[in-house]
C-alpha positions, 0 to 999 in steps of 0.5 A, spaced: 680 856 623 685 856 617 683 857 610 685 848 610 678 847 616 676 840 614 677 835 607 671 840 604 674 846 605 681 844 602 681 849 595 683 847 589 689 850 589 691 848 595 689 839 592 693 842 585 699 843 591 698 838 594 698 832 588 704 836 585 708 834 592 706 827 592 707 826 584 715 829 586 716 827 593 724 830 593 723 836 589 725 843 592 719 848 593 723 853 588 722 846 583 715 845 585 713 853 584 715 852 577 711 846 576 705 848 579 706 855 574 708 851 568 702 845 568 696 848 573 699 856 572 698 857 579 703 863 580 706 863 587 712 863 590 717 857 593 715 861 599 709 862 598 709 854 596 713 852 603 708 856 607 702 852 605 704 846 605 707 847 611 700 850 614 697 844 610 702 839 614 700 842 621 693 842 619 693 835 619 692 834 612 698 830 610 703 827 613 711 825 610 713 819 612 718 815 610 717 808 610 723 803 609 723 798 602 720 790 605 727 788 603 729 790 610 723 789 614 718 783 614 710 786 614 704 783 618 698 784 619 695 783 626 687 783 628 686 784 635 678 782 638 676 785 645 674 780 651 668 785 653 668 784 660 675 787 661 675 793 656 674 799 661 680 797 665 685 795 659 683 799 653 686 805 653 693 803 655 694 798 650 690 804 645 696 808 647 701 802 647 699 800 640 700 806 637 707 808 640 710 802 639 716 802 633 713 796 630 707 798 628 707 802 622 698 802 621 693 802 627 685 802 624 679 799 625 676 795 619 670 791 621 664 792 624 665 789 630 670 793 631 677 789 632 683 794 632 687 792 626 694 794 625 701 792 620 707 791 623 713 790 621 719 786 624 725 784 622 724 777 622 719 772 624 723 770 631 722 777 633 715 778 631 713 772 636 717 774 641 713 781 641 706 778 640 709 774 646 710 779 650 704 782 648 699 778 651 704 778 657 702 784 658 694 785 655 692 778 654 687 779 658 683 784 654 684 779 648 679 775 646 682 773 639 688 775 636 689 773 628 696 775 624 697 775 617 705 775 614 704 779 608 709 775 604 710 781 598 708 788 599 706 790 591 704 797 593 705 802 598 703 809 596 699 815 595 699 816 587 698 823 585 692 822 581 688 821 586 687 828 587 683 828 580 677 826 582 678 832 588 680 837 583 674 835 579 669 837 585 669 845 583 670 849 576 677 851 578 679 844 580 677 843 574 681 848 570 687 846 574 686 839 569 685 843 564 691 847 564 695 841 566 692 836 561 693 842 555 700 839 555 698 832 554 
């Protein structure tokens, strides 16, 4: 196992990287060596950086999406309920369905009858209900209930860099990383 095993054994360092890319999305790693240097005085090189990040990205401990602004896509929110008696037979090929389709852009569990859940985004209505149309061609009977949701204005969406904060605060280091970072303020 790397040195990036679970959400527990990420080190402080490695969170202080972490918000340091989040808070600056388009910066080069040379640029964020130099705020890692000049806010947390952590000292590695932009190499070093690179290859952290990079283990981190392969580690699944982030990932880099591009999400395209709402002004292009209509956003929905789907919620899907199983009819039981036709689960073992359906389940798994509307999963893998579900999660390489292009429109959606999120597939969870939310509740605790456990309904799968899922944003999608589409270009406009017409093309939405033509998806969910042929949808339940293809899996209508694995559906019990079928709810959508049009999410008329997406406010936020984003991982703010702050929520690393609470993490670093977890060990002494973490939180000498906040105190070398907020000695500026």
């Amino acid at each position: 196992m790397s040195e990036f095993g679970s959400k527990q054994d990420v080190s402080p360092r490695n969170i202080a990287i972490l918000k340091v890319r989040v808070a600056n999305p388009t910066a080069s790693t040379r640029e964020l060596s130099d705020i890692l240097a000049a806010e947390y005085g952590i000292e590695l090189s932009h190499n070093r950086v690179s290859e952290i990040l990079r283990e981190m990205a392969e580690e699944g401990l982030y990932r880099e999406t591009v999400i395209p602004d709402q002004s292009i896509f209509d956003h929905y929110l789907f919620r899907v309920a199983f009819y039981y008696p036709n689960f073992e037979e359906y389940w798994e090929e509307c999963y893998w369905a579900l999660r390489e389709d292009p429109h959606v852009l999120m597939f969870f569990n939310a509740d605790s009858e456990y309904h799968w859940q899922f944003i999608t985004q589409f270009r406009n209505t017409d093309k939405m209900q033509r998806w969910i149309h042929e949808f339940f061609k293809e899996y209508g009977d694995f559906i019990s209930g079928f709810h959508n949701t049009v999410l008329h204005q997406v406010h936020k969406f984003q991982t703010d860099a702050e929520v690393f904060d609470s993490m670093l605060r977890e060990t002494e280091e973490g939180r000498q990383y906040l105190r070398a970072s907020s000695a500026d303020d």
